[in-house]
ZAMARGU-4260 file (C-alpha; in steps of 0.2 Angstrom, whole numbers, plus 5000, padded with zeros to 4 digits):
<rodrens>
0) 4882/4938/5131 | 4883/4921/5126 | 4886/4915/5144 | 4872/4924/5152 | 4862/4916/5140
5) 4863/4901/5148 | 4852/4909/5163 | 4833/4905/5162 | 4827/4923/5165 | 4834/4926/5147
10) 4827/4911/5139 | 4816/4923/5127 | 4825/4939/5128 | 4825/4950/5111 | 4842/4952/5108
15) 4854/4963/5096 | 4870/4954/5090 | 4883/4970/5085 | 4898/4960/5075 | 4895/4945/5085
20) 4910/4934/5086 | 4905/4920/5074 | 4921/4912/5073 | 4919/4907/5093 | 4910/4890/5093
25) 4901/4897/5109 | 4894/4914/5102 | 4890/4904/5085 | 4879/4891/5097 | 4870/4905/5105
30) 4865/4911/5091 | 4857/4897/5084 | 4848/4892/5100 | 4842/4905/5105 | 4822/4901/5106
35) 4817/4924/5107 | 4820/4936/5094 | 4835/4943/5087 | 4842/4952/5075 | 4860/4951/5069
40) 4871/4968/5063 | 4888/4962/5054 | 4897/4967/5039 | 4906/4956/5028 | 4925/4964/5030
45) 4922/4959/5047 | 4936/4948/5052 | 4924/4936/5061 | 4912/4936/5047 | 4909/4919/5042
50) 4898/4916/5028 | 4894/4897/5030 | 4885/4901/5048 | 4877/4917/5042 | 4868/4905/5030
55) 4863/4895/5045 | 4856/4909/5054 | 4844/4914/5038 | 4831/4899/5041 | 4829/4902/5060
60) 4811/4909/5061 | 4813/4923/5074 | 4831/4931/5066 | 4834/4946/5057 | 4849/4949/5048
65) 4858/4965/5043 | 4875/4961/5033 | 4882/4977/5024
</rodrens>
């Protein structure tokens, strides 16, 4: 999802993140870039989980988190 991303027609797309891979530098830069809303599903036993860029994704505006 972080590839098509890239493509204008999904510029302000709502998205749903399931586990995303956050230890890929590419998924993590989606992530944060990504100008529509979004919310986020990830658990903390996930073996991508990475705390430091949750954090990060708490103070963009128009993202939602669910970590349990």
């Amino acid at each position: 999802m972080a590839s098509e991303l890239t493509r204008n027609v999904f510029h302000d797309a709502k998205l749903v993140w399931l586990t995303p891979l956050l230890k890929r530098d590419d998924m993590y830069e989606a992530i944060q870039s990504h100008k529509g809303k979004q919310l986020i599903l990830m658990g903390t036993a996930d073996q991508h989980y990475v705390l430091e860029r949750i954090q990060h994704f708490e103070q963009l505006a128009l993202t939602e988190l669910e970590i349990v």
